[in-house]
C-alpha positions in Angstrom: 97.7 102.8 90.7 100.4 103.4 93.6 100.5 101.2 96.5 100.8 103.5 99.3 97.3 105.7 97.0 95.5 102.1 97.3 96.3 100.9 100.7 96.2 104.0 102.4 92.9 105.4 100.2 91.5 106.3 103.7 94.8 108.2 105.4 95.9 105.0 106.9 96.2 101.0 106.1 92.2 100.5 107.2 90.6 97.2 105.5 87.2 98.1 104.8 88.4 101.2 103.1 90.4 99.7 101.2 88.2 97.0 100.5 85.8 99.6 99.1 88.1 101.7 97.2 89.2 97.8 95.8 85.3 97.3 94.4 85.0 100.4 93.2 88.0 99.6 90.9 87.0 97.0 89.6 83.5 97.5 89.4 82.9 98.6 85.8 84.7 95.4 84.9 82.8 93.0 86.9 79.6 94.6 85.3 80.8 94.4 82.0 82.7 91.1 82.3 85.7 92.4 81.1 88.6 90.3 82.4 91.3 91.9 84.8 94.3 91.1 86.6 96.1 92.6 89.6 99.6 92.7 90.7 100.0 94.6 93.9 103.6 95.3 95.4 102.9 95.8 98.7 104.6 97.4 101.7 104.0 98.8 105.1 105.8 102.0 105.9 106.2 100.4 109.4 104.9 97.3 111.0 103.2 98.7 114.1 99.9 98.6 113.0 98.3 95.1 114.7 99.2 93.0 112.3 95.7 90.9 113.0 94.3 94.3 110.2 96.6 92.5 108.0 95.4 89.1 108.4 91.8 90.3 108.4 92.0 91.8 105.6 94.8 89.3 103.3 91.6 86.7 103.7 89.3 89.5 102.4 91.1 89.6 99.7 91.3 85.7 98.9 88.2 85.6 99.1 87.3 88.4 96.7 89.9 86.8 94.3 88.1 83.3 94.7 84.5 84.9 94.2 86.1 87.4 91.4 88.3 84.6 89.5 90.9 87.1 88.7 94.7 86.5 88.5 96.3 88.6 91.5 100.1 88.5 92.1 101.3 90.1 95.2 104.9 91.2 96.0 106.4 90.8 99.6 109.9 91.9 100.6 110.3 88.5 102.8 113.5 89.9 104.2 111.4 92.8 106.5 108.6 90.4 107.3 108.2 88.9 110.9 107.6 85.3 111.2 103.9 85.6 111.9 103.2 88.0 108.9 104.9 85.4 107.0 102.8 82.8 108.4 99.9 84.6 107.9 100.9 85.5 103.9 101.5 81.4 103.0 98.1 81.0 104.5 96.2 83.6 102.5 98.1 82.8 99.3 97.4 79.4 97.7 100.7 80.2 95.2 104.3 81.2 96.0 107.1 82.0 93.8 110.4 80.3 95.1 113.9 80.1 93.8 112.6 80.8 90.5 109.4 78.4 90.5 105.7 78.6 90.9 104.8 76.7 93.8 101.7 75.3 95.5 102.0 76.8 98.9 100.9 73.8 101.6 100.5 76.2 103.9 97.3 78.0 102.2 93.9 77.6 103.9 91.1 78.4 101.5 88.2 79.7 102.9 84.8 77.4 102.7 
């Protein structure tokens, strides 16, 4: 599905309706245990939205990947990120891919 259809399923980048629209997805595969994968390109039209929303919700969705077990790859241009939504991606994401490689990101903080 498009980005911009999934993250702004409510009229604008809003969490729990996206969260929502996320679980009703995948429900019929969580049901059925049927396996499934993500890969989410995401972008922000702008950046002035508080970007706590994104935090908020980037550890909603580790944890719904952790709970879920599914493979989800997300794609960031790092190049328009400020330094705090960068911080706040290596935290939520427990694998980066650099220069090529699939790293173990030390800066990820797994929920308990």
């Amino acid at each position: 599905m498009n980005n911009f259809d999934f993250y702004c399923s409510s009229g604008s980048y809003h969490p729990p309706a996206i969260e929502e629209y996320f679980n009703k997805t995948v429900q019929t595969y969580v049901e059925n245990k049927i396996s499934f994968r993500s890969w989410a390109h995401v972008e922000w039209a702008t950046l002035e939205e508080p970007l706590h929303i994104i935090e908020e919700f980037e550890r909603t969705v580790d944890k719904a990947v952790n709970q879920l077990s599914f493979p989800l790859i997300c794609a960031y241009k790092g190049e328009r990120m400020p330094d705090y939504l960068k911080t706040i991606l290596l935290e939520t994401h427990p694998y980066v891919l650099k220069d090529d490689d699939i790293i173990t990101c030390e800066q990820y903080l797994p929920l308990v």
